[in-house]
N, C-alpha and C positions, 0 to 999 in steps of 0.2 A: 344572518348578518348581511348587509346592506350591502352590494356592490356598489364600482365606482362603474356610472353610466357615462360610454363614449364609444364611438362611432370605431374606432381603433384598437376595442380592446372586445372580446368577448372570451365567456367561461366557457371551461369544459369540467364536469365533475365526476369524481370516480366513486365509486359507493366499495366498502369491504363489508359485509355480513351485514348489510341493510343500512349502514352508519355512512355519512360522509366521511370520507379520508384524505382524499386529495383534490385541490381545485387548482386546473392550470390557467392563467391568463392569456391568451390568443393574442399576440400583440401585431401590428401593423400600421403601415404608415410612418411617421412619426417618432410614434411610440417604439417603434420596431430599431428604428432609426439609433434610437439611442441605446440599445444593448447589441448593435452589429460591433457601434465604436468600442464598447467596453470588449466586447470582443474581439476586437481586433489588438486592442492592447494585450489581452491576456496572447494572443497568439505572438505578440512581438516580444512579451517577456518569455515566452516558451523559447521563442527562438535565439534570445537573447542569452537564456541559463544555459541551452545548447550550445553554445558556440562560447562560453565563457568556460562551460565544463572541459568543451576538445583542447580550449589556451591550457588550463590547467595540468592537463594530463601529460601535453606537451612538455610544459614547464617540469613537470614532475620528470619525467624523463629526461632533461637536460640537466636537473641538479641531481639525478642518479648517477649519472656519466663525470658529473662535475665530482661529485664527492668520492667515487672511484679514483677519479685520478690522484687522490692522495694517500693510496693504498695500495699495496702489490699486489699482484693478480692470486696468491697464493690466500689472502685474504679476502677476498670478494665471495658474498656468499656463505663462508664459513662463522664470518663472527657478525655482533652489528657493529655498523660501524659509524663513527659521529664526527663530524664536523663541528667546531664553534665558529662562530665570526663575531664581530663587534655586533651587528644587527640578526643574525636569527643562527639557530642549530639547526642543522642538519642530521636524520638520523635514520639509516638506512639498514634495515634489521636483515636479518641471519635470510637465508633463502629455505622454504619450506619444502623440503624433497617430497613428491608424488608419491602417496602409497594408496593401499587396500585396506578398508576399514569394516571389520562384519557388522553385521546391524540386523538383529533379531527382532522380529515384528511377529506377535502370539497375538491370533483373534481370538479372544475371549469369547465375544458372542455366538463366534461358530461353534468354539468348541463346548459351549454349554447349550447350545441349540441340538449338538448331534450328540453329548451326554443324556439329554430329554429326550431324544427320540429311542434311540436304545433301551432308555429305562425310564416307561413312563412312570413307574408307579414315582420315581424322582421327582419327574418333572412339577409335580404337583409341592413338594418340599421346597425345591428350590425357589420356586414364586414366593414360596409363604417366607423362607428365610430372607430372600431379598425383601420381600417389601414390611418382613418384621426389622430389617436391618437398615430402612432406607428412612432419615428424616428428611423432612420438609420444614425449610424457615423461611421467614419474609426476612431479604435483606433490604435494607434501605439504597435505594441510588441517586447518588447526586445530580441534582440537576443541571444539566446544560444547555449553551445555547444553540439554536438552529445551527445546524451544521447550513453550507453553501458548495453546490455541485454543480461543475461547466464540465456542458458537453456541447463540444460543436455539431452545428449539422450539417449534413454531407452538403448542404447547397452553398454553408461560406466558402468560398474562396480564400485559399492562403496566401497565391501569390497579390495582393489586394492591400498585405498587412505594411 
């Protein structure tokens, strides 16, 4: 496939098991120019959802305290509790008390790795059972479109955005 020949742009190409896989474009100049700026927007909408997420949370805490006050302290925590107003509901649910929860995790693969060792004449059994028990199908996957990944690099500047 033909590249776009320019002073500002050269290739770097990655090979997987002798196949091309990925071709980077080297950008400069210019050219470079124009994905600092897009960059720098992404950086200003990062810092943008940042500082819109800390209002919110804020917010969230002042209509927690708000809707408290229309409840006695005896209910706080205990039930949930809900606000109406002409323009939105509030609804502040039950407090979830801290506990201990068991959680059982069985390696399977250990414990039929160290059943085979024990008993080889097994181990030979359970292969044959697994891969008499194991099918294989072609499922169909839908196609989609190129995913898109930013990552900045250490050399932008944030305070710049």
């Amino acid at each position: 496939m033909p590249r776009i020949t320019d002073e500002e742009v050269s290739y770097k190409e990655k090979k997987v098991s002798g196949a091309l896989d990925r071709v980077t474009a080297v950008l400069s100049g210019s050219k470079s120019g124009v994905f600092t700026k897009i960059a720098k927007r992404y950086k200003r909408i990062d810092t943008l959802l940042g500082k819109l997420s800390e209002e919110r949370e804020k917010l969230n805490e002042q209509v927690k305290e708000k809707v408290a006050d229309h409840f006695n302290e005896a209910e706080l925590g205990l039930l949930t509790l809900v606000v109406e107003s002409v323009s939105m509901t509030a609804t502040l649910s039950k407090r979830t008390p801290s506990s201990t929860v068991d959680v059982e995790h069985f390696d399977a693969e250990a414990a039929l790795n160290e059943l085979a060792e024990t008993l080889p004449e097994i181990a030979e059994q359970i292969e044959f059972l697994r891969k008499k028990h194991t099918i294989v199908s072609q499922v169909s996957k839908e196609a989609k479109s190129p995913a898109l990944r930013v990552k900045f690099n250490e050399s932008f500047e944030d305070d710049k955005v």
